[in-house]
PAVEXLUM-935299 format. One record per residue (C-alpha): residue in three letters; x, y, z. Coordinates in Angstrom, 3 decimals. Example, Ala and Ser with C-alpha at 12.3 -4.5 7.8 and 13.67 -1.06 7.14 Angstrom:
<atoms>
+-----+----------+----------+----------+
|  aa |       px |       py |       pz |
+-----+----------+----------+----------+
| ALA |   12.300 |   -4.500 |    7.800 |
| SER |   13.670 |   -1.060 |    7.140 |
+-----+----------+----------+----------+
</atoms>
This chain:
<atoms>
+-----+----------+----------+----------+
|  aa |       px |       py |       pz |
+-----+----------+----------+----------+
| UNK |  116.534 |   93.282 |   95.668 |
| UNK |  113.514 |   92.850 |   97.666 |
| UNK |  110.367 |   90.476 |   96.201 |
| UNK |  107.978 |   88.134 |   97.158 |
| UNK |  104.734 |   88.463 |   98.743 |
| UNK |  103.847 |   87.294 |  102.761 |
| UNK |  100.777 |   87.674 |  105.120 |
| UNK |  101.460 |   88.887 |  108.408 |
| UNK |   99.810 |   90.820 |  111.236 |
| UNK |   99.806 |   94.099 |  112.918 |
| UNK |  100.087 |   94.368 |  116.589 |
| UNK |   97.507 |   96.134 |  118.892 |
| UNK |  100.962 |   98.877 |  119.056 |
| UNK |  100.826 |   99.329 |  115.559 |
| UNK |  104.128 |   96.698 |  115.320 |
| UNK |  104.658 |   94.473 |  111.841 |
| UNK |  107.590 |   91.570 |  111.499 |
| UNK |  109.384 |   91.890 |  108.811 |
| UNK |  110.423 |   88.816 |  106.970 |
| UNK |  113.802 |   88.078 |  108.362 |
| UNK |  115.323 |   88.347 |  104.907 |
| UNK |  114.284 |   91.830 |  103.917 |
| UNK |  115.371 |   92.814 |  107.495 |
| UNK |  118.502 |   91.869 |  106.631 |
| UNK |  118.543 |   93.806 |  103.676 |
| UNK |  117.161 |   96.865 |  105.056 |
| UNK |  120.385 |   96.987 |  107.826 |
| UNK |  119.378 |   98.539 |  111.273 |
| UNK |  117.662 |  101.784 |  109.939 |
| UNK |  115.106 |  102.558 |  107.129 |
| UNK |  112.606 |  104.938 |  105.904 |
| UNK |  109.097 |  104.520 |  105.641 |
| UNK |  106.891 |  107.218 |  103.574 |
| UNK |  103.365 |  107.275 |  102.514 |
| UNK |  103.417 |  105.160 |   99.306 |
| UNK |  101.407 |  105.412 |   96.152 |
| UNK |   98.126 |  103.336 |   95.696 |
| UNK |   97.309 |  103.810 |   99.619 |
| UNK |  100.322 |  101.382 |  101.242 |
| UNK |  103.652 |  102.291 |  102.550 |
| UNK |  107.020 |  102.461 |  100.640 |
| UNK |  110.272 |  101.562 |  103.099 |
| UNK |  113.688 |  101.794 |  101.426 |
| UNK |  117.214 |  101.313 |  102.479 |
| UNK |  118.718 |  104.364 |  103.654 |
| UNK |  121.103 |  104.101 |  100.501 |
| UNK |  118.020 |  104.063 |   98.516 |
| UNK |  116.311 |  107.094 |  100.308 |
| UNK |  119.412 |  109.013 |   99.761 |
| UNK |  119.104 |  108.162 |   96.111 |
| UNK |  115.223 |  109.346 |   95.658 |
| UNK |  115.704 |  112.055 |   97.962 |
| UNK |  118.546 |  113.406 |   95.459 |
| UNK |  116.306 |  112.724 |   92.482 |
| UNK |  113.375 |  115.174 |   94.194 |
| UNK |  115.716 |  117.543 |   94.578 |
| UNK |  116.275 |  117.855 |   91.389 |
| UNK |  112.040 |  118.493 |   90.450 |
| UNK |  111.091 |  122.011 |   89.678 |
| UNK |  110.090 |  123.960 |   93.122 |
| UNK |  108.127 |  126.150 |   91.048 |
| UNK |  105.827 |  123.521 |   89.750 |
| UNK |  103.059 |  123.407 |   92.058 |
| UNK |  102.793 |  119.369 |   91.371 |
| UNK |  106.215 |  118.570 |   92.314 |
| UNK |  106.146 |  120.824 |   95.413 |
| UNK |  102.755 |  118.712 |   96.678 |
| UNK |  104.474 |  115.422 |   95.477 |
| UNK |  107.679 |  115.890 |   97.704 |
| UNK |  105.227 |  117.459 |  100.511 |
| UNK |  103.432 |  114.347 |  100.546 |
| UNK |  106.345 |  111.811 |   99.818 |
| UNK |  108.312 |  113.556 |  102.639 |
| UNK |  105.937 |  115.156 |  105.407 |
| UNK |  104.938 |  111.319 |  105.632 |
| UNK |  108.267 |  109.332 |  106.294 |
| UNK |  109.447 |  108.105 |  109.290 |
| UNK |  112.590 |  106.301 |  110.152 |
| UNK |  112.717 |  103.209 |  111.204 |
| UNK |  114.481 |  100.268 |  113.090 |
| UNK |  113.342 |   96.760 |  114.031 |
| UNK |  113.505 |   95.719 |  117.862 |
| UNK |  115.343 |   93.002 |  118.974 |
| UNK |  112.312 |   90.541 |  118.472 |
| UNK |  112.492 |   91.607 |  114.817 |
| UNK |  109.378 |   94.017 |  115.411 |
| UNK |  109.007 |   97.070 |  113.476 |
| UNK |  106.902 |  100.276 |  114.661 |
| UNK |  105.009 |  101.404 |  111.879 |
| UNK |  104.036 |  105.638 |  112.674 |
| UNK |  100.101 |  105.982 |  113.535 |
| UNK |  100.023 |  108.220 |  110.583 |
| UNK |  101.524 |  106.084 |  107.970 |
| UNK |   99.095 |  103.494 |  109.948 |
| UNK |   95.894 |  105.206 |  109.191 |
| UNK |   97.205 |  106.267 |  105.667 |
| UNK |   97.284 |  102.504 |  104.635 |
| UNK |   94.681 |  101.505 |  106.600 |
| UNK |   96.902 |   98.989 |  108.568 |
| UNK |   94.394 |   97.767 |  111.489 |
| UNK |   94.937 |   94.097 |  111.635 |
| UNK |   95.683 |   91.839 |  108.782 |
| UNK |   98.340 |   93.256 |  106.396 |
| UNK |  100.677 |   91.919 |  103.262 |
| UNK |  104.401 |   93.007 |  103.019 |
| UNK |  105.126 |   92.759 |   99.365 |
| UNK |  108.874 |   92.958 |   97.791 |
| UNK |  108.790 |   95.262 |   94.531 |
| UNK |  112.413 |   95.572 |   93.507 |
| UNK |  114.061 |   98.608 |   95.359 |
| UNK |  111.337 |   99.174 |   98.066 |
| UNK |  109.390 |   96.814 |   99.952 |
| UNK |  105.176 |   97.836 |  100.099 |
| UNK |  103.274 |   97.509 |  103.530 |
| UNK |   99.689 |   97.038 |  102.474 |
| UNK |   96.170 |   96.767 |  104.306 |
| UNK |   95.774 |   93.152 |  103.199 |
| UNK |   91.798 |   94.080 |  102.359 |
| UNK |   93.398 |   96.890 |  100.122 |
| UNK |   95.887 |   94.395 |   98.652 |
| UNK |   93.914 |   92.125 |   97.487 |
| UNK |   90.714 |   94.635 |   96.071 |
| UNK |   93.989 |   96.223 |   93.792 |
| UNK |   95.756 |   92.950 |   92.856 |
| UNK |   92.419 |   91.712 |   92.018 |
| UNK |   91.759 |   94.789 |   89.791 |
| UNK |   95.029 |   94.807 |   88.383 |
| UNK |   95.182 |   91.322 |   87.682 |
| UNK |   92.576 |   92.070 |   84.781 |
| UNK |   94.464 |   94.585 |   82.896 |
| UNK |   98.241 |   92.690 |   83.683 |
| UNK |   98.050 |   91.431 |   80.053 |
| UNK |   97.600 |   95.028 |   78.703 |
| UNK |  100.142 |   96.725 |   81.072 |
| UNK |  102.928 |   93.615 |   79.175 |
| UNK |  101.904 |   95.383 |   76.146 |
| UNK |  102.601 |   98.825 |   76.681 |
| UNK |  105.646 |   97.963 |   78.375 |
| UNK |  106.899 |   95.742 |   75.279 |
| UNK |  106.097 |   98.880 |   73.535 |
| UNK |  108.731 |  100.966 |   75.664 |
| UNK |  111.126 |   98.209 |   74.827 |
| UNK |  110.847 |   96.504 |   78.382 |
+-----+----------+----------+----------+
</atoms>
């Protein structure tokens, strides 16, 4: 399970380091995609195996699942950290999230988010005011 939140920096070669605990976790090869909420979603490969079969499974004839998986999968990239622990994050997925200099590397359960740390903190801020309400609906769904 990947959590916790941690500032970090992107190299001039588009390079992150990964908090030596969630590299662990990820093993020597991962996926990243084009996440929701402009950052970056990177899984395990166990996990990507796991969503992968569970998009597989969405209608091909629905014209929103076909642009989901387009999107979720035209923008993934695999992954591996160098020996210095370095990480090369695509220029695509870069410019998708906005990733220039300062970034946050955020731990949500299955999946670890790579965010723009001036787009971090503009959505935490926002969501921050509605976190009360979200509890609610979720206590509603039995959560």
């Amino acid at each position: 399970m990947f959590m916790g939140e941690y500032h970090h920096t992107i190299d001039a070669k588009g390079r992150i380091i990964l908090p030596a605990k969630f590299r662990e976790a990820l093993g020597e090869q991962f996926v990243a995609t084009k996440g929701l909420d402009n950052c970056l979603f990177v899984y395990t490969q166990a996990e990507w195996v796991i969503i992968e079969n569970k998009l597989k499974q969405l209608p091909f004839t629905k014209a929103d699942a076909r642009a989901f998986v387009r999107f979720f999968f035209a923008g993934a990239a695999e992954c591996e950290a160098d020996k210095q622990g370095r990480v090369l994050i695509a220029n695509n997925l870069r410019e998708y999230a906005k990733l220039d200099k300062d970034i946050v590397i955020v731990g949500v359960s299955n999946r670890i988010e790579i965010w723009s740390r001036e787009v971090w903190e503009r959505y935490s801020n926002e969501a921050e005011l509605s976190y009360e309400g979200l509890a609610e609906k979720l206590e509603d769904l039995g959560i």
